[in-house]
MIDOSE-1310 file (N, C-alpha, C; in nm, 2 decimals, decimal comma, always signed):
residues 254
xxxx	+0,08/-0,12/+0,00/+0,00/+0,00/+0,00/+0,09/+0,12/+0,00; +0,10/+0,26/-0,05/+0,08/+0,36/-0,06/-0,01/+0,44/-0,05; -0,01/+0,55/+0,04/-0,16/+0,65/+0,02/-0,06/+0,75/+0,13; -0,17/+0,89/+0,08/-0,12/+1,00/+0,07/-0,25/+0,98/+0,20
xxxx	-0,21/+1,05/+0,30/-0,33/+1,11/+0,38/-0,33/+1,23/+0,42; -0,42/+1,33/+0,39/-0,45/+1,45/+0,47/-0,56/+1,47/+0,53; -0,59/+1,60/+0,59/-0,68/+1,60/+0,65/-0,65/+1,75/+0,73; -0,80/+1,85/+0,77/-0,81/+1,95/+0,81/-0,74/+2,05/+0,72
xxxx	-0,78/+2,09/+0,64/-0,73/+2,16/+0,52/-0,76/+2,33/+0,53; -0,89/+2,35/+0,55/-0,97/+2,43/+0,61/-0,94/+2,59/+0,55; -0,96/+2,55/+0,44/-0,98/+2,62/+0,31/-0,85/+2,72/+0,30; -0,71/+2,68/+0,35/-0,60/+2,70/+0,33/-0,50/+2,67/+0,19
xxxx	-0,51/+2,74/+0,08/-0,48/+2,73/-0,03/-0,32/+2,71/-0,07; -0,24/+2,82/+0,01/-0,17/+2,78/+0,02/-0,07/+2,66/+0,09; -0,14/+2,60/+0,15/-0,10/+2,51/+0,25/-0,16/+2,39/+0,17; -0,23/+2,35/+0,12/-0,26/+2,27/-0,01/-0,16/+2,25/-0,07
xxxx	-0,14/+2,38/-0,15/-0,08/+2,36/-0,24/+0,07/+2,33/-0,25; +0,08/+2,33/-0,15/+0,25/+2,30/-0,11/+0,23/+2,14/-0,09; +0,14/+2,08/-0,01/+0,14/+1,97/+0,05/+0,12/+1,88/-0,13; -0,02/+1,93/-0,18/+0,00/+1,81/-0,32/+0,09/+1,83/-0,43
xxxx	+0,19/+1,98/-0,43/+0,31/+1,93/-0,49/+0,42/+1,85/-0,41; +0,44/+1,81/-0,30/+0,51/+1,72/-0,27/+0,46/+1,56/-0,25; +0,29/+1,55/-0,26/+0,26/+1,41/-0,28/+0,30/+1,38/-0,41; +0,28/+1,47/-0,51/+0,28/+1,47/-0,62/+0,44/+1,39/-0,63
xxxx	+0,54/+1,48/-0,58/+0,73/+1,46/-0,62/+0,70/+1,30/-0,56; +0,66/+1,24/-0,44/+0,65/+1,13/-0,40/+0,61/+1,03/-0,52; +0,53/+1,05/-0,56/+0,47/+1,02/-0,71/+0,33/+0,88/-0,69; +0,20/+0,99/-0,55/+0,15/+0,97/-0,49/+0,01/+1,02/-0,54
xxxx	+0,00/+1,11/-0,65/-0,08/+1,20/-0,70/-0,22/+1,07/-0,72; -0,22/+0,95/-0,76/-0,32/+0,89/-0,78/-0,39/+0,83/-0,63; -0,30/+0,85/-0,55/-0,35/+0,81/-0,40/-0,32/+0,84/-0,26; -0,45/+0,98/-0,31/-0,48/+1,08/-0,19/-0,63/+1,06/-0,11
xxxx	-0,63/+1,02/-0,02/-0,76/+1,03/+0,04/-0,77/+1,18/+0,15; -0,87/+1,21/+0,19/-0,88/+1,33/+0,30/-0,98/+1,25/+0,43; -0,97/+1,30/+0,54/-1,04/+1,28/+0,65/-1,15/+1,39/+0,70; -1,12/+1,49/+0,55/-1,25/+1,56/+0,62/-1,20/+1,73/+0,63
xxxx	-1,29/+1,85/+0,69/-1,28/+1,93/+0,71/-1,18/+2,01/+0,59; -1,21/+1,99/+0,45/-1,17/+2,07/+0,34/-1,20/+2,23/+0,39; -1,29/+2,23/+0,42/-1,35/+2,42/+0,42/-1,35/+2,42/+0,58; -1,40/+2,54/+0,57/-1,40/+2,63/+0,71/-1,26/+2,68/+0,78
xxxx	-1,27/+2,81/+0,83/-1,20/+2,90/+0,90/-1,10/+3,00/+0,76; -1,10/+2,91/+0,69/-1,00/+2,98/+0,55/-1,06/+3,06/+0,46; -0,96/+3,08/+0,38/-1,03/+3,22/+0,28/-1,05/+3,17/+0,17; -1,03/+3,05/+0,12/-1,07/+2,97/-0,04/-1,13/+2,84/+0,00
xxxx	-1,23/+2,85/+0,04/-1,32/+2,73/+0,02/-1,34/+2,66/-0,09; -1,38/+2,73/-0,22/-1,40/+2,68/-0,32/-1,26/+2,64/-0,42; -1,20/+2,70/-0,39/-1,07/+2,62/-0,47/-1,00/+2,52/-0,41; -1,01/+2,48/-0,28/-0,97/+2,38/-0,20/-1,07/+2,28/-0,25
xxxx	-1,20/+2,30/-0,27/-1,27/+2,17/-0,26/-1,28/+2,13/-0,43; -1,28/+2,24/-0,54/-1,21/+2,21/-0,67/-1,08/+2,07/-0,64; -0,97/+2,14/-0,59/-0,86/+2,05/-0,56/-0,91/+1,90/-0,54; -0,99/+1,92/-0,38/-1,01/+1,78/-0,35/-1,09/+1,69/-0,44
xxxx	-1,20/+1,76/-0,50/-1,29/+1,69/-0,63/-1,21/+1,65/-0,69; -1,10/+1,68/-0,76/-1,04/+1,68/-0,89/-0,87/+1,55/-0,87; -0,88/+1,56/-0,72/-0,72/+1,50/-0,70/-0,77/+1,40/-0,58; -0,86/+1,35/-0,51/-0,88/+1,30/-0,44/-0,93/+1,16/-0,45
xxxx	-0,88/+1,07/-0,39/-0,94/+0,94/-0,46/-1,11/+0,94/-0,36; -1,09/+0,96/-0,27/-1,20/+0,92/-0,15/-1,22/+1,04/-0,04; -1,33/+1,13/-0,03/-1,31/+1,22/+0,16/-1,41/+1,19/+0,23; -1,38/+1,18/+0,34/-1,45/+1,18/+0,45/-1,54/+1,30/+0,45
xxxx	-1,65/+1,31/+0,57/-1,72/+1,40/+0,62/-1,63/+1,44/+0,75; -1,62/+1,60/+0,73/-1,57/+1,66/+0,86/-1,69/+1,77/+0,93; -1,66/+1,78/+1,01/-1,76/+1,84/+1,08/-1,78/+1,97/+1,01; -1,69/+2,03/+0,96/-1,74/+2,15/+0,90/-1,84/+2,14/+0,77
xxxx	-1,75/+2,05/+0,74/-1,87/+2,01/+0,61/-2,03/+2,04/+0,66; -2,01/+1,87/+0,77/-2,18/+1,85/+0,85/-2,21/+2,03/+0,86; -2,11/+2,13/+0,90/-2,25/+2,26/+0,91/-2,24/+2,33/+0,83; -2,15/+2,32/+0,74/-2,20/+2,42/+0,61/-2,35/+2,36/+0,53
xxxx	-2,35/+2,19/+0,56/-2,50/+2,13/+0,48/-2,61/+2,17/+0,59; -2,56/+2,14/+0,74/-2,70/+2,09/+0,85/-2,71/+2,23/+0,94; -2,61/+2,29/+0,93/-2,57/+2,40/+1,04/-2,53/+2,37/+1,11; -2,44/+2,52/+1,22/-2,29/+2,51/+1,25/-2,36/+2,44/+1,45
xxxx	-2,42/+2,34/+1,46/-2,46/+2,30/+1,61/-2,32/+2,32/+1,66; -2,32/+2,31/+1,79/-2,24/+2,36/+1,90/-2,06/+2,38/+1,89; -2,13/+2,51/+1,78/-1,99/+2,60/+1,71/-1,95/+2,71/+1,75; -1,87/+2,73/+1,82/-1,82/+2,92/+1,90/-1,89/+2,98/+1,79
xxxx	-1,90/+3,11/+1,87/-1,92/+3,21/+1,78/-1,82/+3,25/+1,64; -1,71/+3,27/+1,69/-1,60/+3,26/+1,55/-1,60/+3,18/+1,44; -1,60/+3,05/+1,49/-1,63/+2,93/+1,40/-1,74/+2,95/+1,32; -1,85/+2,96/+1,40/-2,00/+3,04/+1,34/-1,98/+3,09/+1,20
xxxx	-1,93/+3,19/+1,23/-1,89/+3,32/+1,13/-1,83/+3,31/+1,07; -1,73/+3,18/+1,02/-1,65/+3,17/+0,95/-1,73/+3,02/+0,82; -1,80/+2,98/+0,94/-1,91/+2,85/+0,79/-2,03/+2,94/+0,76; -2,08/+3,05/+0,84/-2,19/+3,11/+0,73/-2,11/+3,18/+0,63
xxxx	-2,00/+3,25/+0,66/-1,92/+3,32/+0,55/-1,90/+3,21/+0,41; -1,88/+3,07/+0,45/-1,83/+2,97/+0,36/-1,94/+2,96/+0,27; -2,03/+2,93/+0,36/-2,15/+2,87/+0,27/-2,20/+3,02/+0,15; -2,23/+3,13/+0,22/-2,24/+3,25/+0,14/-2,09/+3,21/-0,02
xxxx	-2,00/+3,14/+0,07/-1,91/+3,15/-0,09/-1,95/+3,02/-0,19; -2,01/+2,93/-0,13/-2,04/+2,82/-0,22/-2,16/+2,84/-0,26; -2,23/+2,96/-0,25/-2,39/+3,00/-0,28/-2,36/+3,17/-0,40; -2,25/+3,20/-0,38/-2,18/+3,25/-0,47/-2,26/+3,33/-0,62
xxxx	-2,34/+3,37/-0,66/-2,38/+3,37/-0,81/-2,28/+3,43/-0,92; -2,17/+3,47/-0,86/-2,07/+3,51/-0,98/-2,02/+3,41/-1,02; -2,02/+3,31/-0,92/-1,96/+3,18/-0,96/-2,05/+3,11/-1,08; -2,01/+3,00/-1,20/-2,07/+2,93/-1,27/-2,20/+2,86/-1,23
xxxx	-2,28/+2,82/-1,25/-2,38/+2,75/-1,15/-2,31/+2,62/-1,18; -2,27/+2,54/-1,27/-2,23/+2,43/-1,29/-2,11/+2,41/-1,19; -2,04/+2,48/-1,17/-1,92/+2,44/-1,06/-2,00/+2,49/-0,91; -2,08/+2,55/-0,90/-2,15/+2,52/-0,74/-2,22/+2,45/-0,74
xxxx	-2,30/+2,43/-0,83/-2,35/+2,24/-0,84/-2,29/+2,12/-0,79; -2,13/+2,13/-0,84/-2,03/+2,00/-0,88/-2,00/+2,04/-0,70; -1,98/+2,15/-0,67/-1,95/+2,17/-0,50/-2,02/+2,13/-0,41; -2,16/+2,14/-0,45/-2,25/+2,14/-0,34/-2,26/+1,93/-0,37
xxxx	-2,28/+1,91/-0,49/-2,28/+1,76/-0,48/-2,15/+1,70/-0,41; -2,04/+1,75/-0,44/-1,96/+1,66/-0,31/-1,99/+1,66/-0,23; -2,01/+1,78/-0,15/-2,05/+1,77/+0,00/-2,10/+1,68/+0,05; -2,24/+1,66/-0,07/-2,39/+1,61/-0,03/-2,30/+1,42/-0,04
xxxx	-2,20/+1,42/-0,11/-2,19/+1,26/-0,11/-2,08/+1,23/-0,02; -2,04/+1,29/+0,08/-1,91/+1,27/+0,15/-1,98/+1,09/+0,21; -1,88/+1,07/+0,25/-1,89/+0,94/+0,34/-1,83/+0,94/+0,44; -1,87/+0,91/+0,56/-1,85/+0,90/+0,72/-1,74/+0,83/+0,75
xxxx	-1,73/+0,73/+0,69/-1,58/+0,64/+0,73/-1,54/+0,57/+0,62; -1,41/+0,51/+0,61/-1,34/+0,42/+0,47/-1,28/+0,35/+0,56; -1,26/+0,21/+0,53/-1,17/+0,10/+0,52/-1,12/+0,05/+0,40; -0,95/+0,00/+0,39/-0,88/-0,01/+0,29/-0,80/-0,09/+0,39
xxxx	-0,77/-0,22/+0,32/-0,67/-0,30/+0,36/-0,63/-0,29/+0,47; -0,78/-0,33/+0,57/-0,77/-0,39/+0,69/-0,72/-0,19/+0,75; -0,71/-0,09/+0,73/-0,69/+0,01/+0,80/-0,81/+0,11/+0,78; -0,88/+0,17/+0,86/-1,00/+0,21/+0,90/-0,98/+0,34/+0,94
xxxx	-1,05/+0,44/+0,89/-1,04/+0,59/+0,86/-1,15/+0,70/+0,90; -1,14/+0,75/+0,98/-1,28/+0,89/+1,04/-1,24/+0,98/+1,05; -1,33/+1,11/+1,04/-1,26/+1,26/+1,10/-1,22/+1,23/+1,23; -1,32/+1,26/+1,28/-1,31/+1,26/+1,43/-1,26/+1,13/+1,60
xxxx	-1,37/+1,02/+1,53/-1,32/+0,89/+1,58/-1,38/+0,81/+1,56; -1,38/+0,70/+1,54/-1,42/+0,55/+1,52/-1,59/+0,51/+1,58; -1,59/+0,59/+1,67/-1,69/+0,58/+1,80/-1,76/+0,66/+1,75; -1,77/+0,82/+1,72/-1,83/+0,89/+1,66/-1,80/+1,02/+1,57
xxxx	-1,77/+0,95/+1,42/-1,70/+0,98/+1,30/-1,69/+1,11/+1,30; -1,82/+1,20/+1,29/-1,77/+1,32/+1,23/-1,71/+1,42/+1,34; -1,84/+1,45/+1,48/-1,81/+1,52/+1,59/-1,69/+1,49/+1,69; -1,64/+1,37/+1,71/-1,61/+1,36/+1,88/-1,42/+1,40/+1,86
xxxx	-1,34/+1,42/+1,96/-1,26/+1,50/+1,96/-1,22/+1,38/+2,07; -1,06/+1,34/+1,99/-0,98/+1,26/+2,07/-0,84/+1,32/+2,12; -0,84/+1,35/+2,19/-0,68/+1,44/+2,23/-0,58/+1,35/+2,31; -0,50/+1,41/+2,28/-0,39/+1,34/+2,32/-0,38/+1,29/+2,53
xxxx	-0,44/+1,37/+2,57/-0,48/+1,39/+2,70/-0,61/+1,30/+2,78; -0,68/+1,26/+2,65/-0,78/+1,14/+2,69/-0,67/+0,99/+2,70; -0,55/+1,01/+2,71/-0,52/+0,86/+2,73/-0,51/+0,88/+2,88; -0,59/+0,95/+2,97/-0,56/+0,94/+3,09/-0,73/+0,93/+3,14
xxxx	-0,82/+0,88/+3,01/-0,98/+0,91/+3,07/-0,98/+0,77/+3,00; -0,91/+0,65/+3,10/-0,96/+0,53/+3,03/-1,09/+0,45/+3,06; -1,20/+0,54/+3,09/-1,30/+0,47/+3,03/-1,37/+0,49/+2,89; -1,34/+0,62/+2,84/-1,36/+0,69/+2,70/-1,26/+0,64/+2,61
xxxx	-1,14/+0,60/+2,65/-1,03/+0,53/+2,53/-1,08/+0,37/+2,52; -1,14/+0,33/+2,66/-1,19/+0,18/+2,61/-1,29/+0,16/+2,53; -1,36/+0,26/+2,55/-1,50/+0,28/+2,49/-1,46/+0,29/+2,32; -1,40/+0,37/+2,28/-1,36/+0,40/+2,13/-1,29/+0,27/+2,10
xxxx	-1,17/+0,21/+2,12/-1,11/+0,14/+2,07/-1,20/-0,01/+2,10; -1,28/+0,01/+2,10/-1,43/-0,11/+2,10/-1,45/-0,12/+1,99; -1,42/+0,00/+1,91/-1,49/+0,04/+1,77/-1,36/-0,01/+1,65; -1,21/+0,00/+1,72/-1,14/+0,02/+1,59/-1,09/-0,19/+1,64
xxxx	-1,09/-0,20/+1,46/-1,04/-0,34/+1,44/-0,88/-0,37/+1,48; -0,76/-0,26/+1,40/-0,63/-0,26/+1,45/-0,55/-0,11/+1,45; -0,60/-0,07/+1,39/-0,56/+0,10/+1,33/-0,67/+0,19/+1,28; -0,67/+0,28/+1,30/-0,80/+0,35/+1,25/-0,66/+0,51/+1,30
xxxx	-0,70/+0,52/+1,15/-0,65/+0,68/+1,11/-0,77/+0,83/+1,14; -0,72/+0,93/+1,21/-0,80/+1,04/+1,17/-0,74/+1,18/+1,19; -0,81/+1,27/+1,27/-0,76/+1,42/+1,18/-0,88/+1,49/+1,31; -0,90/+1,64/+1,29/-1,03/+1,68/+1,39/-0,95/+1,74/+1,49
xxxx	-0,87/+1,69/+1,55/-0,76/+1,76/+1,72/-0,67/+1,87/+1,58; -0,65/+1,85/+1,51/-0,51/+1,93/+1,44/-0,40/+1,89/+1,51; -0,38/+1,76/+1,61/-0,25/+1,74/+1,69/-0,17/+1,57/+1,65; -0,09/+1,59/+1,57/-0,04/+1,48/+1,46/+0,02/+1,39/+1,61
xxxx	+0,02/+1,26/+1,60/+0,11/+1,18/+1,69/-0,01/+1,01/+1,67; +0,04/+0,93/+1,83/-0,05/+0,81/+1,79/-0,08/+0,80/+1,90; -0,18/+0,75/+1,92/-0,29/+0,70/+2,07/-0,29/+0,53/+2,08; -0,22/+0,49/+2,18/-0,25/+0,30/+2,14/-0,35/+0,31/+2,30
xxxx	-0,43/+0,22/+2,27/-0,51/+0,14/+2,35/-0,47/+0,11/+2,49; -0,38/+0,11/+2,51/-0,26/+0,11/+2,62/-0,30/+0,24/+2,72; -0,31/+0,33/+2,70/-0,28/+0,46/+2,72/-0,17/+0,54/+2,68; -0,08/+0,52/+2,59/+0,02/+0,60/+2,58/-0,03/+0,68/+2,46
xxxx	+0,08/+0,84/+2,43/+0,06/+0,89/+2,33/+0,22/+0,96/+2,28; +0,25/+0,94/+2,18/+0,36/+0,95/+2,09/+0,30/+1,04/+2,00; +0,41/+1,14/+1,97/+0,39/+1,27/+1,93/+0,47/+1,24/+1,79; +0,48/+1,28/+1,69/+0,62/+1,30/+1,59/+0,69/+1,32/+1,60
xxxx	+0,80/+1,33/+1,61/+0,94/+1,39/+1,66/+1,03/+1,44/+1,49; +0,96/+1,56/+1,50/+1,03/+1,63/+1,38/+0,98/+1,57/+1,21; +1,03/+1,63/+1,15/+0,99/+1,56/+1,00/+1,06/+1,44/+0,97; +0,94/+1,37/+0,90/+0,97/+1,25/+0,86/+0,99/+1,17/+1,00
xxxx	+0,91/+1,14/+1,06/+0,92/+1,06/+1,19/+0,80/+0,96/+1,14; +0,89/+0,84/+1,21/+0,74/+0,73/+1,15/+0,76/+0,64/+1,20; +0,67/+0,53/+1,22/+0,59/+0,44/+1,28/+0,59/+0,31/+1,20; +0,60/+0,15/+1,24/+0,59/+0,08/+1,20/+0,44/+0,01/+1,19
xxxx	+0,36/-0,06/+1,12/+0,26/-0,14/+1,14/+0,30/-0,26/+1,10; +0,18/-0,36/+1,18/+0,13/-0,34/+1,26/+0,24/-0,30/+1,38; +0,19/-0,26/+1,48/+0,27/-0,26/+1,62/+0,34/-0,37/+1,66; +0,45/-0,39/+1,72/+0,49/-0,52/+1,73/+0,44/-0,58/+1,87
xxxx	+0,40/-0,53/+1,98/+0,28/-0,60/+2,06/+0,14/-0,61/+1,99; +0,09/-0,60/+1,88/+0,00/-0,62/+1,81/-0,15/-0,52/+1,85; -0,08/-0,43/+1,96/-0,18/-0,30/+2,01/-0,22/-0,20/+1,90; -0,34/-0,23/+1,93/-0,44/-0,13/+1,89/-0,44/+0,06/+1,88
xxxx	-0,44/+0,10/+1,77/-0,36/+0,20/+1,73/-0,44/+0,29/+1,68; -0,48/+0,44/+1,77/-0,57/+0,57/+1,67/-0,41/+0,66/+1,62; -0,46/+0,68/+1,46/-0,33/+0,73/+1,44/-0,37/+0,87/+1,36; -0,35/+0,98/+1,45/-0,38/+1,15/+1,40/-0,28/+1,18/+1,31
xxxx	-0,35/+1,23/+1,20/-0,21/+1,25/+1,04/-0,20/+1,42/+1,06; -0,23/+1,50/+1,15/-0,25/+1,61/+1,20/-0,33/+1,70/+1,04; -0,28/+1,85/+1,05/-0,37/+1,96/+0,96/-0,31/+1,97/+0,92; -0,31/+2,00/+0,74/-0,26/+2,03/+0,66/-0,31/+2,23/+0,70
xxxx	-0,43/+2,27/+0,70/-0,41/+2,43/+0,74/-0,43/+2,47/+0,85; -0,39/+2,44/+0,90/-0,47/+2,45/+1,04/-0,38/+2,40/+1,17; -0,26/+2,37/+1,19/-0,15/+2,30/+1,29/-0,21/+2,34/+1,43; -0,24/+2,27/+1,48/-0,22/+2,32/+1,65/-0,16/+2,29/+1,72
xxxx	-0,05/+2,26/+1,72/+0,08/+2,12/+1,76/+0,20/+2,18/+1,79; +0,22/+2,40/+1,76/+0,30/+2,46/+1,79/+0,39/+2,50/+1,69; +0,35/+2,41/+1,55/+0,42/+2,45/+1,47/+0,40/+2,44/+1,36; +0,39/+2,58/+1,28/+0,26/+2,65/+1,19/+0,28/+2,57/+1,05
xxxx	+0,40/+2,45/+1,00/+0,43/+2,43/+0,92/+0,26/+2,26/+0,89; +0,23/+2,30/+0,74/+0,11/+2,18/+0,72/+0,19/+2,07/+0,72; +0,09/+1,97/+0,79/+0,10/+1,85/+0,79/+0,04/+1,71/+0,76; +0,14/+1,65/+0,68/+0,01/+1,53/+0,64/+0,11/+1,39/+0,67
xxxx	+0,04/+1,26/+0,64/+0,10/+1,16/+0,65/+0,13/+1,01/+0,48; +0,19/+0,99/+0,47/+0,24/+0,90/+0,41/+0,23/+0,72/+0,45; +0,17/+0,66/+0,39/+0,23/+0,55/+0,47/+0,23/+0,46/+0,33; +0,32/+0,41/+0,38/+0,42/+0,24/+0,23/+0,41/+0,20/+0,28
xxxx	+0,37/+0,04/+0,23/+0,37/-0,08/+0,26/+0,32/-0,06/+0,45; +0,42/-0,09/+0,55/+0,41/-0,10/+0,66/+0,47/+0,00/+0,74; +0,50/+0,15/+0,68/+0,53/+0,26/+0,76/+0,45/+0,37/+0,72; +0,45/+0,45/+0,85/+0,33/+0,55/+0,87/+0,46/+0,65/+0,88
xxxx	+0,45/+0,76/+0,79/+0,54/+0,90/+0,85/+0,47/+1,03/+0,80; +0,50/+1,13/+0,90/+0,46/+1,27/+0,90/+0,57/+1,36/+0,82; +0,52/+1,45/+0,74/+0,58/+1,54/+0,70/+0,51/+1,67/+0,72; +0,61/+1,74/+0,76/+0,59/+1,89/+0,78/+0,64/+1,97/+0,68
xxxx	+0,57/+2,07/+0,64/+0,59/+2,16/+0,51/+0,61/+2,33/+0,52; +0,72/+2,36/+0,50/+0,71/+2,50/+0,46/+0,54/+2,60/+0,36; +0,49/+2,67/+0,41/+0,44/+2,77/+0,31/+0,41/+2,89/+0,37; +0,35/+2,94/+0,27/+0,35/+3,08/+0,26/+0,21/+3,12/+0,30
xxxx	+0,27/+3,11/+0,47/+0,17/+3,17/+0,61/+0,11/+3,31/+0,59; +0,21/+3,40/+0,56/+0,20/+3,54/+0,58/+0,09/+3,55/+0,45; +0,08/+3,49/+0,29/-0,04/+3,47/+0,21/-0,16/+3,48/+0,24; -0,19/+3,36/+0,36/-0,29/+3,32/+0,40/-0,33/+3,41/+0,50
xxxx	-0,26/+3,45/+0,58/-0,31/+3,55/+0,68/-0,36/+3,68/+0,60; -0,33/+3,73/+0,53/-0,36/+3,82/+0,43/-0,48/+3,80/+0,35; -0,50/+3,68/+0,35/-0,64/+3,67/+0,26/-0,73/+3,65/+0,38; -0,70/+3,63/+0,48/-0,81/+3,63/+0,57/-0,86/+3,75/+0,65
xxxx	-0,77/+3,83/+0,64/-0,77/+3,97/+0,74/-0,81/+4,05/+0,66; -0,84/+4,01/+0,51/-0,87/+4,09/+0,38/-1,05/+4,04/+0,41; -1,07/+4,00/+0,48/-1,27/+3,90/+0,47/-1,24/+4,01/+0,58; -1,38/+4,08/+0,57/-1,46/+4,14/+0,72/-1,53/+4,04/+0,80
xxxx	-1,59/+3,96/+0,73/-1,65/+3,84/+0,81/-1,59/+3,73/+0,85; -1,47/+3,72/+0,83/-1,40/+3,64/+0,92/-1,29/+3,69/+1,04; -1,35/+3,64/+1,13/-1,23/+3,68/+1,29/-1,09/+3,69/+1,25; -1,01/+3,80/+1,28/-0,85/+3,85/+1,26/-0,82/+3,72/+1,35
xxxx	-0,89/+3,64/+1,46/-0,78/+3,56/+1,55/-0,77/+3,42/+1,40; -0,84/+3,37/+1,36/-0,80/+3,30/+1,24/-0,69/+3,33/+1,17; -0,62/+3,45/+1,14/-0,51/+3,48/+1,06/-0,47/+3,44/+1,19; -0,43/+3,49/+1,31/-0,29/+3,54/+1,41/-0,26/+3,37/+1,47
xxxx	-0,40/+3,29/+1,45/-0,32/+3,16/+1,53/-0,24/+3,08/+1,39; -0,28/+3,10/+1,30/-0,16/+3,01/+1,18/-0,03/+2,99/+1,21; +0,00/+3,13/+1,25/+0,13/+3,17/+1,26/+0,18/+3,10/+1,39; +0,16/+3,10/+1,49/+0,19/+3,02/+1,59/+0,16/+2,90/+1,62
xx	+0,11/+2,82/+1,47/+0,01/+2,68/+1,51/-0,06/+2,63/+1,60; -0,15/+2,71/+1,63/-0,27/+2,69/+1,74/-0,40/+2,70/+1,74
């Protein structure tokens, strides 16, 4: 197996586009899946999810998605104002109606979870795909980590914390350690494994650079990417209706 994984993209264009020219050098362009959260908080909704239509083998439903279709349920205020702003751009009338068509039908067909060769895939968690939020800090709430990994068969990949590392069933949690850090499967105690490929726009992990994961045959590794932050901040602080704190945490990945 090869597959390109990202996830939390969150309508960061430049941070895209850095990440699929280097799946691309890998020579991975036919096998990219997403976990979800293409749009929201960013300033190009619509050309990120162009991307994903057009280069994506398979995506998940991310919670943003769920409220740009259903509404933004128990979303801060900022967050708020950042999926009505989205949805106003995928509703768009300067835009073609044929390509907000072709936008609005992805959305409408995302799927909740993927399995591929015995490895099992959600935004959020296994337990409950698109919403629930697994942090690195629940391996200390082991009745909620026993509960989830009830759900995963050996591995189950996702995205949603923005915080890249691995959660085994155990309680422990392993963080990346710098680029290109990676992981063997299966585990060699044969433990049960949630493995976060962190945010391509969106880092909350301290360090503003996007992130996605790689995995061949039997290794899982992170790559962290250079781009062009100060862009993105700029397109965002350029929207009246998007919160200035969306530009200022990029920069500090948080």
């Amino acid at each position: 197996m090869r597959l390109a994984i990202v996830s939390d993209i969150h309508a960061n264009l430049e941070a895209l586009a850095v990440v699929m020219d280097d799946i691309r050098a890998r020579g991975l362009e036919n096998d990219i899946v997403c976990l979800g959260d293409v749009i929201g908080y960013g300033p190009d909704p619509n050309a990120c999810l162009d991307i994903a239509i057009d280069s994506f083998r398979w995506c998940l439903m991310g919670n943003h998605e769920e409220a740009v279709l259903y509404g933004a349920v128990g979303f801060n205020p900022k967050a708020k104002m950042a999926i009505d702003w989205t949805r106003d751009q995928l509703n768009d009338a300067s835009q073609p109606a044929e390509m907000r068509n072709r936008r609005w039908k992805f959305l409408g067909e995302l799927r909740l979870t993927a399995e591929e060769q015995g490895l099992e895939f959600a935004h959020g968690s296994p337990r409950d795909p698109v919403r629930e939020y697994v942090f690195p800090t629940d391996v200390l709430d082991h009745d909620k980590l026993e509960s989830i990994f009830q759900h995963v068969g050996r591995v189950c990949f996702v995205g949603h914390t923005h915080l890249p590392g691995v959660i085994a069933a155990s309680g422990r949690f392993t963080p990346p350690r710098g680029d290109g850090f990676s992981i063997k499967l299966p585990p060699p105690d044969g433990e049960k494994l949630l493995i976060n490929v962190g945010s391509v726009g969106q880092p909350r992990d301290g360090d503003y650079r996007a992130c996605y994961v790689v995995v061949e045959d039997d290794t899982v590794t992170w790559h962290r990417l250079d781009y062009d932050v100060e862009r993105t901040v700029e397109k965002i602080r350029a929207v009246d209706r998007l919160p200035g704190y969306l530009a200022s945490r990029l920069r500090e990945g948080r």
